[in-house]
VOGU-3710 file (C-alpha; in Angstrom, 3 decimals, decimal comma):
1> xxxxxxxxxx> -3,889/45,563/-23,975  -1,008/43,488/-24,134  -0,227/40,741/-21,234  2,032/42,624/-18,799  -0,720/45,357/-18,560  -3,348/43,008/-18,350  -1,506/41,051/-15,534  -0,409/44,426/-13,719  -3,948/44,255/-11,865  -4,320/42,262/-8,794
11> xxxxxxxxxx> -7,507/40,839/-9,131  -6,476/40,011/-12,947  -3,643/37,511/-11,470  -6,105/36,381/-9,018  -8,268/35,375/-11,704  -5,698/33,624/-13,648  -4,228/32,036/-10,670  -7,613/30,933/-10,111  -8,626/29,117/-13,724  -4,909/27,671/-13,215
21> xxxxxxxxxx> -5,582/26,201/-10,281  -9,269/24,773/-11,074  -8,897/24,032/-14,784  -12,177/25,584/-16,892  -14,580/27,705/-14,990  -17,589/29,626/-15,935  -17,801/33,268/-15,645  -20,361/33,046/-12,883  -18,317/30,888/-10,762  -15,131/33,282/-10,979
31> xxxxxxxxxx> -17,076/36,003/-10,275  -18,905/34,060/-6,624  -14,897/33,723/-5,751  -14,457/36,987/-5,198  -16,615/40,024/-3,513  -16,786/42,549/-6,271  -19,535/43,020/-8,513  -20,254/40,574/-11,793  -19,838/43,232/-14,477  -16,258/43,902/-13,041
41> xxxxxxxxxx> -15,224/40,585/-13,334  -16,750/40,478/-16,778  -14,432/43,399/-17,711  -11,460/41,874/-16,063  -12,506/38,438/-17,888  -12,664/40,907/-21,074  -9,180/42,301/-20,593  -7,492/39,265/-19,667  -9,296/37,168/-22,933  -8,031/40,435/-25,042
51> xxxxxxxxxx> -4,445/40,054/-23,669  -3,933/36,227/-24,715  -4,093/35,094/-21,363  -7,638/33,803/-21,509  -9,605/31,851/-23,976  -13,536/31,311/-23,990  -16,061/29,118/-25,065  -19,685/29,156/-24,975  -21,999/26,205/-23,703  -25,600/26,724/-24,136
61> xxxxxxxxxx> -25,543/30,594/-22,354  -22,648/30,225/-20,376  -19,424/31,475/-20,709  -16,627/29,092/-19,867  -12,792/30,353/-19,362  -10,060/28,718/-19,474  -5,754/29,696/-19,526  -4,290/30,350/-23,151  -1,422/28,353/-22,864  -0,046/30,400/-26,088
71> xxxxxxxxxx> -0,363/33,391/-24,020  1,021/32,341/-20,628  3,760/31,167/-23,042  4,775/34,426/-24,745  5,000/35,556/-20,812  6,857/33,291/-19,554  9,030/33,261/-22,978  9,935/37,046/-22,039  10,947/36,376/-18,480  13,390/33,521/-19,031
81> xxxxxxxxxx> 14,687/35,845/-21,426  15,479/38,335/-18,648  16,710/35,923/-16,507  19,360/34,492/-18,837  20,083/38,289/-19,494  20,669/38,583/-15,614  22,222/35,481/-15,401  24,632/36,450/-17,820  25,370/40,065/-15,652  25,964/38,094/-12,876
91> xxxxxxxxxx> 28,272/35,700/-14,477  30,351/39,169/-15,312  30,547/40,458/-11,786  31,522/37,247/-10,798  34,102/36,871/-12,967  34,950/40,324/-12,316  35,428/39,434/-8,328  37,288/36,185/-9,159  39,966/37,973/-11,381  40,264/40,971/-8,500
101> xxxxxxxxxx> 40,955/38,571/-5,870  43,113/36,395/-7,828  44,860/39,981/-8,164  45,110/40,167/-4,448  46,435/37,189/-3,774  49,217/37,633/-6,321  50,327/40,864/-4,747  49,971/39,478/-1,260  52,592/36,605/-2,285  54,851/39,100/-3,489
111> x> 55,340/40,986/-0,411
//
């Protein structure tokens, strides 16, 4: 699963928003923050550790998570890519609406 898909689930970004906000945090403390049951956490935990977005270590028998800043990364890489792709479209029509009304204004003088 890659990171979009694994982040497509609400309770996925709730999770990550979560670990973000607290720092490291074992598995049974996620899953007391939220009202489903333990072994669907542990598969959202799963998902989200397959994706990049999560890395764990083990203390003793627990299960601590924590954010994979190389995954939030590649993320975050792809969406300022989109927005200087956007950025660049809007830059166009702008241009585009300058030039027309510069247009206007010519033929407006003329007359």
């Amino acid at each position: 699963m890659n990171a979009f898909s694994a982040l497509s689930d609400s309770t996925r970004r709730e999770i990550v928003m979560l670990i973000a906000t607290n720092g490291e945090m074992a598995a049974t403390a996620i899953a007391q923050k939220f009202s489903i049951s333990s072994p669907a956490i542990s598969q959202h935990l799963k998902l989200l550790r397959e994706a990049g977005i999560l890395q764990v270590k083990k203390q003793a028998q627990m299960r601590i998570y924590s954010i994979n800043q190389a995954g939030i990364n590649e993320v975050s890489g792809w969406i300022l890519d989109l927005k200087k792709s956007w950025a660049k479209q809007y830059d166009a029509v702008d241009n585009y609406l300058l030039d027309m009304h510069k247009a206007k204004r010519k033929k407006s003088r003329r007359t």
